[in-house]
Residue, then its C-alpha position, 0 to 999 in steps of 0.5 A: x522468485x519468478x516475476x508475475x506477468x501484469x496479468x498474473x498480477x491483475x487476476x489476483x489483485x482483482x479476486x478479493x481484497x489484498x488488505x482483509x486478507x493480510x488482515x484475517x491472516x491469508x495474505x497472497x503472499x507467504x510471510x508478508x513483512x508488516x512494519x507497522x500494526x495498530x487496531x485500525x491501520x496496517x503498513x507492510x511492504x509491497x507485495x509485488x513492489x517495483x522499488x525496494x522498501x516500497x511500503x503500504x498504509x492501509x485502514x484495516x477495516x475495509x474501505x475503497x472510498x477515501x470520502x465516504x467509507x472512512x470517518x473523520x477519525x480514521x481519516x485523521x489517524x490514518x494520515x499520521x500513520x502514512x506520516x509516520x511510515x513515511x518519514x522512517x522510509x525517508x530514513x531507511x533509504x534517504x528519500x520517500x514519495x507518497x503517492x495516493x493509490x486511488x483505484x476503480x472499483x474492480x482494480x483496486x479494492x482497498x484503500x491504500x497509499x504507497x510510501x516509496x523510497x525514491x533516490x534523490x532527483x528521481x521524478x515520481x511517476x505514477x503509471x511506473x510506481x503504481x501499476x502494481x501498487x498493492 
């Protein structure tokens, strides 16, 4: 599979929302690998990850602000889910980083953390890990 350009990439992940896609059954791209699925919350492997086993946690229902569009109780689901997902990456791979992707409306439009198996030692830095963070 041919790697996309950062512009490639930018044109899609700005086009709709990559989440309510996956969701409704039209992900960007074929056969995603969903690893983790309840009536709220969707974990599935990056897309276009820079790191093998790169996983996203996201609400299902749509969502693009932490503080306002999600209630306590998603709030608190959500995190035992990332949790969850987090601590089996850790042991699939031997480490994992959490990271926040919080973007600005029209960059990023959903709600998502990346789980991220990272060797041990290695700095999690946010501009390599998250620059095609969905």
């Amino acid at each position: 599979m041919r790697q996309m350009t950062p512009e490639e990439y930018d044109e899609i992940a700005r086009s709709d929302c990559f989440v309510c896609r996956l969701v409704a059954g039209n992900p960007l791209v074929a056969d995603p690998r969903i690893v983790y699925e309840d009536e709220h919350v969707i974990a599935f492997l990056n897309q276009f990850p820079t790191q093998e086993g790169y996983t996203l946690v996201c609400p299902k229902r749509h969502a693009e602000r932490w503080e306002s569009d999600l209630d306590d109780m998603e709030w608190m689901h959500l995190q035992s889910v990332v949790r969850a997902v987090a601590r089996g990456r850790r042991g699939d791979w031997g480490n994992a980083r959490v990271c926040r992707l919080v973007g600005e409306p029209g960059t990023q439009p959903a709600c998502a953390y990346a789980c991220v198996p990272l060797p041990t030692g290695h700095a999690l830095r946010s501009a390599a890990i998250c620059r095609y963070g969905f």
